[in-house]
N, C-alpha and C positions, 0 to 999 in steps of 0.2 A: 570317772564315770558318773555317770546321772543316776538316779534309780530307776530301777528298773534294768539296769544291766547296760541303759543306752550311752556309748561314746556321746562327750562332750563335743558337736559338730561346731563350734564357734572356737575353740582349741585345736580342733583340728585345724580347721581352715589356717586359723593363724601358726599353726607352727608349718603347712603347707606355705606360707607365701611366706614365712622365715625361708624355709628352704629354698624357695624360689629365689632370694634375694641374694642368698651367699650362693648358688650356682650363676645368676649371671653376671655377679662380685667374679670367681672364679674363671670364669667365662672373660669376661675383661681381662684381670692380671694375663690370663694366658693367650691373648692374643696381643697384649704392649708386651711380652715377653720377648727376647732375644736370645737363641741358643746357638752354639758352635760346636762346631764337628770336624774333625780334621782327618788327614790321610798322608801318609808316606813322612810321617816321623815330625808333622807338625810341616811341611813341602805345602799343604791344602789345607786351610783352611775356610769353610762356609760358615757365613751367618745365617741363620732361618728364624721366621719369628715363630712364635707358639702355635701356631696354625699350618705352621711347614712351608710359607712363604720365604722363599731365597731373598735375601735382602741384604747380604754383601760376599764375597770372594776373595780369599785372598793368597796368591801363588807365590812363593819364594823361587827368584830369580834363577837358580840354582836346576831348579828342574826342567828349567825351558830348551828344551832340545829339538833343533828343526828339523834333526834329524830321525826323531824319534816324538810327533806329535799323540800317536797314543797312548804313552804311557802319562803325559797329561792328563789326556782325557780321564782316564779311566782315576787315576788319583783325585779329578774334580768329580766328577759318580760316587765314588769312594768318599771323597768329604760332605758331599750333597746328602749321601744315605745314612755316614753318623750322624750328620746334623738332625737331620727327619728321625730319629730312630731316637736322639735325646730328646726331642720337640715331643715325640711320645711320650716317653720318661716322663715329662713334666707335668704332660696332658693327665693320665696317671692319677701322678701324685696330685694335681689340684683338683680333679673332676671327679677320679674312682670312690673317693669316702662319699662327695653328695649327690652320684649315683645310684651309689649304696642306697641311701638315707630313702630316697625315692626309688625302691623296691627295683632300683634296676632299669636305665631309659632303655627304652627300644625292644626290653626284652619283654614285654607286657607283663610285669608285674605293677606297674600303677604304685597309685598308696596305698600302704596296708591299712585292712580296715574300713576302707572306702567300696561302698558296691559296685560295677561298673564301671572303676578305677585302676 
């Protein structure tokens, strides 16, 4: 702090645009991220990227039954929704500490410290 009691505003700014830097650092890795999700014993597997983007499938021949197409289905739903539901997981663990760090996005905490922020 300065005297007078006043926050360092040229410290803040730059630990502000630190933080800016490792959220869209963050922000990258988790969208080149690739996660998998599976259903009926490893039968489904889905790829999703880190943004919940479906971006590969894959069926073990075993469960293809023309006579019984919904239970397909519903095992691809099933692998789609672990996939998305790890794709969270990850979102999480790489985003929630420097959401933190920046009082929370969305939730109108701003920067601590900042008037109007």
């Amino acid at each position: 702090m300065q005297p007078g009691g006043m926050p360092d505003m040229q410290q803040m700014l730059q630990q502000a645009q630190k933080m800016q830097e490792q959220f869209a650092s963050a922000q990258q890795e988790l969208a080149d991220a690739e996660v998998d999700g599976s259903s009926g014993g490893g039968l489904v597997t889905a790829t999703v990227s880190g943004g919940g983007e479906l971006k590969s499938l894959v069926i073990d021949p075993k469960v293809v039954d023309p006579e019984d197409p919904e239970t397909l289905a519903d095992l691809v739903v099933a692998a789609v929704r672990d996939a998305n539901a790890n794709a969270e997981k990850l979102a999480q663990q790489k985003m929630g500490p420097l959401a933190e760090g920046l009082g929370g996005l969305g939730g109108g905490g701003g920067l601590p410290g900042l008037p109007g922020m």
